[in-house]
C-alpha positions as CSV (number, residue, x, y, z in Angstrom):
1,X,0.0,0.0,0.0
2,X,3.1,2.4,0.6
3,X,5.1,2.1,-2.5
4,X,1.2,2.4,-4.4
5,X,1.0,5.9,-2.8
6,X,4.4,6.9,-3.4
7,X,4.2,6.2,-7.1
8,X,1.2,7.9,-7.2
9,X,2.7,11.3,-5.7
10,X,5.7,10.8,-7.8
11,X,3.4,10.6,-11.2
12,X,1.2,13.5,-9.9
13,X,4.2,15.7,-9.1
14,X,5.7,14.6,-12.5
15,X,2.4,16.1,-14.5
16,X,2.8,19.8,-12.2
17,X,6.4,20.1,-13.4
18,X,5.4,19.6,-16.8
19,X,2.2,22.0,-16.3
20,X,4.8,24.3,-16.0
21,X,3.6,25.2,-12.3
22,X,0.1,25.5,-13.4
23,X,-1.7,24.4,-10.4
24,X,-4.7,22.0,-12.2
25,X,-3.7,18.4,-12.6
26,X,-5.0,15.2,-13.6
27,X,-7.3,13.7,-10.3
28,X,-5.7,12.0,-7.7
29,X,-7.1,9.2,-6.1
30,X,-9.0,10.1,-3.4
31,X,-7.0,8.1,-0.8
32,X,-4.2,10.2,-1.2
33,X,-3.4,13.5,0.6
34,X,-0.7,15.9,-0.3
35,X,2.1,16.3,1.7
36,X,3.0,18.3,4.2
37,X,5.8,20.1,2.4
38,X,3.5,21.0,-0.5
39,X,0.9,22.3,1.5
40,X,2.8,24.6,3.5
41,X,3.8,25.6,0.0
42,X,0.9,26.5,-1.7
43,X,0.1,28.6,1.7
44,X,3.0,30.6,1.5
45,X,2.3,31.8,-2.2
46,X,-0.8,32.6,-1.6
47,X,0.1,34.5,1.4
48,X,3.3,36.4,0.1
49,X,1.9,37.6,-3.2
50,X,2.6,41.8,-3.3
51,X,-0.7,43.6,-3.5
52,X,-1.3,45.7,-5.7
53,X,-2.0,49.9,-4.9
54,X,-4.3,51.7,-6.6
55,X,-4.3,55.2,-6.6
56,X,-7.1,57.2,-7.0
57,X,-10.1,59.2,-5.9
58,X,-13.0,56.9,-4.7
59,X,-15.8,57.5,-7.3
60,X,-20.4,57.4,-6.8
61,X,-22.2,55.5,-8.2
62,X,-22.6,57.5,-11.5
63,X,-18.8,57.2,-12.0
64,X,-18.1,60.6,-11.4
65,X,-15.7,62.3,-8.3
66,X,-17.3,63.4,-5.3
67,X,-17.6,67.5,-4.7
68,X,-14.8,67.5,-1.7
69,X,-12.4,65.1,-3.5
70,X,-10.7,68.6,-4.7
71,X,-10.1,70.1,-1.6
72,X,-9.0,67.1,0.2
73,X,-6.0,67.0,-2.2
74,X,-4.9,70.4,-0.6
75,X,-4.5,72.1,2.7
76,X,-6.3,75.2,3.7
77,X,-3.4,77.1,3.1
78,X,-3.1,75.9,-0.3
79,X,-6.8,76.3,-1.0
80,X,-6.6,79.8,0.1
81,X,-4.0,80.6,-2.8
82,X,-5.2,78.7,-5.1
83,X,-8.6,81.1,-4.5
84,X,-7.3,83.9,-4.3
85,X,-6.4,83.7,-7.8
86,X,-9.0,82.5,-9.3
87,X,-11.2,85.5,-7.9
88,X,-8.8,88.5,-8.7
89,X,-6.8,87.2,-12.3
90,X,-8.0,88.5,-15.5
91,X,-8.8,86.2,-18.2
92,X,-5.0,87.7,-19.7
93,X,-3.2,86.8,-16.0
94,X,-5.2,83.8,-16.0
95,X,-3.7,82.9,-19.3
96,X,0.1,83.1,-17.8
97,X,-0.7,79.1,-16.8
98,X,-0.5,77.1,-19.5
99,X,-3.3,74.8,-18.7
100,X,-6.0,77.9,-18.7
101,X,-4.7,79.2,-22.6
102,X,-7.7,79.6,-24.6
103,X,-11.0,79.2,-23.5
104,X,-10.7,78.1,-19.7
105,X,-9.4,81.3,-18.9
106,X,-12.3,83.7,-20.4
107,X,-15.0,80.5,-18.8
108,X,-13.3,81.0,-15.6
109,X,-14.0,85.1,-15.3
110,X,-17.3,84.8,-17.1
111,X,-18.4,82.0,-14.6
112,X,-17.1,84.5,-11.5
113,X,-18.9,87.3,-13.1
114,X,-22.3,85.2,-12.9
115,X,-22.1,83.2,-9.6
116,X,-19.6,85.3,-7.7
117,X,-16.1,84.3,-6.3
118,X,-15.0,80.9,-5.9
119,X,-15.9,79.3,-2.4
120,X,-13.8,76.4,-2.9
121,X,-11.9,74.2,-5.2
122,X,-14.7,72.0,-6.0
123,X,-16.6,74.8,-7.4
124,X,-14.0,75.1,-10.3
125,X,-15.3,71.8,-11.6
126,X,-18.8,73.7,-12.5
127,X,-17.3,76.0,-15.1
128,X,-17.4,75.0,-18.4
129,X,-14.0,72.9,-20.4
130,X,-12.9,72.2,-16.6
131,X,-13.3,68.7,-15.7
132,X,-11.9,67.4,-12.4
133,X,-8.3,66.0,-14.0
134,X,-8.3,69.7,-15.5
135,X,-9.2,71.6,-12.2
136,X,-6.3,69.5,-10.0
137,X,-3.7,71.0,-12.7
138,X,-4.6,74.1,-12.4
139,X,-4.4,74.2,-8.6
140,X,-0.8,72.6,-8.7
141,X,0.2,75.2,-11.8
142,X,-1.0,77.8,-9.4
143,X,0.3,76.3,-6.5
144,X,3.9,76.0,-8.3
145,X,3.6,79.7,-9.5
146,X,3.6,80.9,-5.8
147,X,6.3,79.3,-4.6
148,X,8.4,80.2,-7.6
149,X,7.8,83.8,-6.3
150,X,8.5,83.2,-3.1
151,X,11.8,81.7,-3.9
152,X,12.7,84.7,-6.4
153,X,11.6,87.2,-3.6
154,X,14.0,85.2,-1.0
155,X,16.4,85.6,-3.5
156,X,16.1,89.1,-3.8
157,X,16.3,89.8,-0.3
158,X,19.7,87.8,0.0
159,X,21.5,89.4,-2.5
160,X,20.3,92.8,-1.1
161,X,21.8,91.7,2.3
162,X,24.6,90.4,0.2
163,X,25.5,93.4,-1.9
164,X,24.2,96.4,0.3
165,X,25.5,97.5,3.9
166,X,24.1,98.5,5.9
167,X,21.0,96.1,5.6
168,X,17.9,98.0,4.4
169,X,14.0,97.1,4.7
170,X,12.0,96.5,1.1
171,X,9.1,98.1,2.8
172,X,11.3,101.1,3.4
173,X,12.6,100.9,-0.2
174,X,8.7,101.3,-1.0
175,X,9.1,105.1,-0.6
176,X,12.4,105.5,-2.2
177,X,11.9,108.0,-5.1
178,X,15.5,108.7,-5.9
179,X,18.8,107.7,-5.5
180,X,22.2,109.1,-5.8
181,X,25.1,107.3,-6.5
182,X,28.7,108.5,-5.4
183,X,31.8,107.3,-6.5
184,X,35.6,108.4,-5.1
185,X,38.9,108.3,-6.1
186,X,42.5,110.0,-5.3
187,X,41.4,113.2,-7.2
188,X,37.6,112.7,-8.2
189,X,33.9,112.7,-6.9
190,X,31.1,111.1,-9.7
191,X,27.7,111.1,-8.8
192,X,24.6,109.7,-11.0
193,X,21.1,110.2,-9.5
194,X,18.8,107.5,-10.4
195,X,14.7,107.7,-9.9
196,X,12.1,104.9,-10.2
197,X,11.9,104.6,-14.0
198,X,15.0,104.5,-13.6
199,X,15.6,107.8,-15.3
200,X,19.4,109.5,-15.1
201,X,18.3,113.0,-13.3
202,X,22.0,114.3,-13.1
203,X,25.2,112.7,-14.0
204,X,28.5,114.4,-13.2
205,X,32.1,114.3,-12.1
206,X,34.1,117.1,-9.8
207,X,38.1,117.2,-9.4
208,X,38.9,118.0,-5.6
209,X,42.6,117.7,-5.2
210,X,45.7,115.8,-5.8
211,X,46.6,113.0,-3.3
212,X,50.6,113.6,-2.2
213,X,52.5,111.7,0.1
214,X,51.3,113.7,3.3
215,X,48.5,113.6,4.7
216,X,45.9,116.3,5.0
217,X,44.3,117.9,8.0
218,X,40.7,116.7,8.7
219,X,39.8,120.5,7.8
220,X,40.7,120.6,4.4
221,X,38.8,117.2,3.2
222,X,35.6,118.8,5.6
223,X,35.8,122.0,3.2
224,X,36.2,119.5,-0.1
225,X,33.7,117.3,0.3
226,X,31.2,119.9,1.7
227,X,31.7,121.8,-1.0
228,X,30.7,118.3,-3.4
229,X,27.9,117.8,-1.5
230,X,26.2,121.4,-2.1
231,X,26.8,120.4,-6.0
232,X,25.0,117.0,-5.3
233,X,21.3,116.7,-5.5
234,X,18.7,115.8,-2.8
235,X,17.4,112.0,-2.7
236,X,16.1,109.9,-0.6
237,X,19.5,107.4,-0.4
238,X,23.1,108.1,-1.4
239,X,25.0,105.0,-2.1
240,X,28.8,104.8,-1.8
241,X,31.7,102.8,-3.6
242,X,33.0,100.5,-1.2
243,X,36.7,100.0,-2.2
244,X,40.3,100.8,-1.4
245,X,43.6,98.8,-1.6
246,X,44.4,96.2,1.1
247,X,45.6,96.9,4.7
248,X,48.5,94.8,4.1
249,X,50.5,96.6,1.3
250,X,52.1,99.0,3.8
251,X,52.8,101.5,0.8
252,X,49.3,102.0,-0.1
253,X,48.8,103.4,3.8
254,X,48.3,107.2,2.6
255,X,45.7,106.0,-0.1
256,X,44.0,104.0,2.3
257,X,43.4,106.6,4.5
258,X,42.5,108.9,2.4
259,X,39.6,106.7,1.1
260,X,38.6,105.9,4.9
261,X,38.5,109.7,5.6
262,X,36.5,110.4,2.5
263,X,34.1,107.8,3.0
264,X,33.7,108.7,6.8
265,X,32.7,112.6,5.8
266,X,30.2,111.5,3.0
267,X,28.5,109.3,5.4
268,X,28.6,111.8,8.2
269,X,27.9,114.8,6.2
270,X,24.7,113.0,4.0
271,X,23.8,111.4,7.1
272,X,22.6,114.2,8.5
273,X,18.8,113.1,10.0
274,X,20.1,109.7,11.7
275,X,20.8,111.6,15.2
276,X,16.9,112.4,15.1
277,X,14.9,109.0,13.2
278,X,17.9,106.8,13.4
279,X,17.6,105.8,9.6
280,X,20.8,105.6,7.3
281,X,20.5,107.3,4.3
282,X,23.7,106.4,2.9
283,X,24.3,102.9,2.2
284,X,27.1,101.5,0.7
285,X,28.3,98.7,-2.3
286,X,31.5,96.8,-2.5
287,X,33.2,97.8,-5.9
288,X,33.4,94.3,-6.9
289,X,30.4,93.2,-5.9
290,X,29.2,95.4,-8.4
291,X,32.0,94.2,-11.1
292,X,30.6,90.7,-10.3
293,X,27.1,91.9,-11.1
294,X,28.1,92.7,-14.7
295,X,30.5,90.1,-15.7
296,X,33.3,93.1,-15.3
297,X,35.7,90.9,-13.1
298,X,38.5,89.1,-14.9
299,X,39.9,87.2,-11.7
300,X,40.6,89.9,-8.8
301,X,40.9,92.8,-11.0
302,X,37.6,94.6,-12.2
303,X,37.6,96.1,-15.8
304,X,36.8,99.2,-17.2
305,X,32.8,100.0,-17.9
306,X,33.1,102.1,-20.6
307,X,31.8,99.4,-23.3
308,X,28.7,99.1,-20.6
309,X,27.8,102.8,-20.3
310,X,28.0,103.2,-23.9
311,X,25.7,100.7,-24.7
312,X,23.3,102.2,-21.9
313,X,23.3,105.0,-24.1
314,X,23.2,103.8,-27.4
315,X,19.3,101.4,-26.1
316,X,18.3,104.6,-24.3
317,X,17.8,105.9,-27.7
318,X,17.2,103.1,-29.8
319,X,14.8,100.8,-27.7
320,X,11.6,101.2,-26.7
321,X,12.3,100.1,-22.9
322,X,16.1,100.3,-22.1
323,X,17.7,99.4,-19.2
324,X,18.5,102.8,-18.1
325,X,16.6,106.1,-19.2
326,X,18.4,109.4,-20.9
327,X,17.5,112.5,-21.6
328,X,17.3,112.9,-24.9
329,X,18.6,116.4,-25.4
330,X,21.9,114.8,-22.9
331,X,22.1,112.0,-24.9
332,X,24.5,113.7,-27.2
333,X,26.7,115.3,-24.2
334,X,27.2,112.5,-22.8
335,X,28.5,110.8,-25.5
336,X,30.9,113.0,-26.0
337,X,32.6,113.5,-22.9
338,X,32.7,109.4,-23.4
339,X,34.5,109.5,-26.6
340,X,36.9,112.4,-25.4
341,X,37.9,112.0,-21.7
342,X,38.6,107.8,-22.3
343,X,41.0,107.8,-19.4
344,X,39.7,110.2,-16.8
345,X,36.0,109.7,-16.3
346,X,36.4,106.0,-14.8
347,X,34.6,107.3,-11.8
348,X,32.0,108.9,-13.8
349,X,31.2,105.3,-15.4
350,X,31.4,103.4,-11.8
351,X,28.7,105.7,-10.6
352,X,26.2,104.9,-13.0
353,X,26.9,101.4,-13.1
354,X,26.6,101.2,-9.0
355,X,23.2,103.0,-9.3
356,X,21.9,100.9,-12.0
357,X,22.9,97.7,-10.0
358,X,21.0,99.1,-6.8
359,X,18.2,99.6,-8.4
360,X,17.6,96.8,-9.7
361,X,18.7,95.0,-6.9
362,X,16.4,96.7,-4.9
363,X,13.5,97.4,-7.1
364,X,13.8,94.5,-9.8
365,X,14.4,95.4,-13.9
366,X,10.9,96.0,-14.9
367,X,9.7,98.9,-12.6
368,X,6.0,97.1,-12.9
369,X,7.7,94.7,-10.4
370,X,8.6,97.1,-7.4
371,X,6.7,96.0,-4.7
């Protein structure tokens, strides 16, 4: 009876390998049981099989997503942002996400304009071309457009701590209508006053001596640079040049104090309210920050921005929306004293270049962006 059930289970097993592992097989007699081995084995398949996960929003009976399936996919926070655009955009705004081109945006404001503002995501289902797949892209293109801002406006405010000291407050930049910009060397005050468009108000240079080997009395830079600043005009900030050579070249001493002691009466003289509000009004910009900010750095050794100021120039009269605004009837001056004084206006062209990069550090390139 033992060897009968043995060759049984042997021809049995014989027709599942050649099944391939299919699990039908010819009957076995009924007096025969499987294993224990191949039962715990058929358990343990069953049992370790991966499930699989589908994702996906749990649909009625009509096949269609329930009306809070859309706002569970976001937080309140989100839901608020998401809103808030979809009440205030025009159809043109609305038209910036690439998933609203065409029709969805103009459906979108015509549907606000007959049922009122948005009361929550689910609601953008009901307007016409916007089914749900539709309405959870648009929140997300939304969603991703706000935090790009975000990011850009952190940005901003870094590289505002990063180029200008000492650190200023955007919503103090908000009343900012001008801007002068003063740059110093051995022999030269330049100044270029900037205002929101950004417009060039006044754009000038002064000799005020020759450095020597001596050192002057505190008295006579006083008188100097007093009689600079009655030349400058108002504004509501006055940034400086940061620069002068290094502390450790022992020969350069004289020159370095002579730029500390400049840059110590332009900030006391044009600082002239702080005693009473506290506010600085004169702010300054390292000189190679600003090289840095227009490619003008060829390792530690920034290069002239003549070629820069010159094309400044040449778009303020040829384009419709230049970087920087001229004058027109300056235009011509300006260029001029360009083409004839090539080696002693450097200052001139580092002041204009320090005021353009504040401002649009502090106030972005398109004015329609300072806010």
């Amino acid at each position: 009876m033992g060897e009968n059930l043995e060759m049984a289970w042997r021809s049995n097993l014989a027709c599942l390998i050649k099944a391939r592992g299919r699990w039908s097989c010819p009957p076995i007699p009924e007096y025969s049981f499987p294993p224990p081995v191949l039962n715990n084995t058929c358990c343990q398949r069953k049992s370790t099989a991966p499930e699989k996960i589908v994702a996906g929003v749990v649909s009625d009976t009509n096949g269609k997503e329930p009306g809070d399936a859309l706002d569970k996919l976001f937080s309140p926070e989100q839901q608020a942002s998401v809103l808030h655009v979809l009440n205030t955009a025009s159809d043109k705004e609305l038209e910036a996400f690439r998933v609203l081109r065409g029709r969805k945006s103009v459906s979108i404001v015509e549907h606000r304009k007959k049922f009122g503002p948005f009361q929550s995501l689910e609601s953008l289902i009901d307007v016409p071309f916007i089914q749900y797949k539709t309405a959870v892209q648009v929140c997300n293109s939304i969603l991703c457009s706000e935090n790009g801002r975000k990011e850009e406006k952190s940005q901003e405010k870094w590289l505002l701590r990063k180029f200008i000291k000492p650190a200023v407050e955007r919503e103090r930049l908000k009343e900012v209508n001008s801007i002068v910009s003063i740059v110093f060397g051995t022999r030269r005050i330049a100044w270029a006053h900037l205002d929101q468009k950004p417009t060039v108000l006044d754009w000038q240079q002064t000799e005020c001596w020759k450095l020597t080997n001596r050192i002057y009395p505190s008295c006579v830079y006083l008188e100097e640079i007093s009689s600079v600043i009655s030349k400058m005009p108002k504004a509501d900030l006055y940034i400086l040049e940061k620069s002068g050579p290094s502390i450790q070249n022992t020969s350069l001493f004289p020159i370095l104090l002579h730029y500390l002691i400049t840059e110590a009466m332009l900030y006391a003289l044009l600082n002239n309210t702080f005693t009473k509000d506290g506010q600085h009004r004169v702010l300054s910009m390292n000189r190679n920050a600003v090289g840095k900010y227009f490619d003008l750095m060829i390792g530690d050794t920034r290069t002239s921005g003549r070629q820069l100021v010159k094309q400044f120039l040449s778009e303020s009269v040829l384009k419709e929306k230049p970087r920087v605004f001229f004058p027109q009837e300056r235009v011509v001056r300006y260029r001029q004293k360009i083409l004839k004084d090539t080696h002693h206006i450097e200052e001139l062209y580092d002041s204009l270049l320090q005021a353009v990069a504040f401002h649009e550090l502090a106030f972005g390139r398109d004015p329609e962006r300072r806010c």
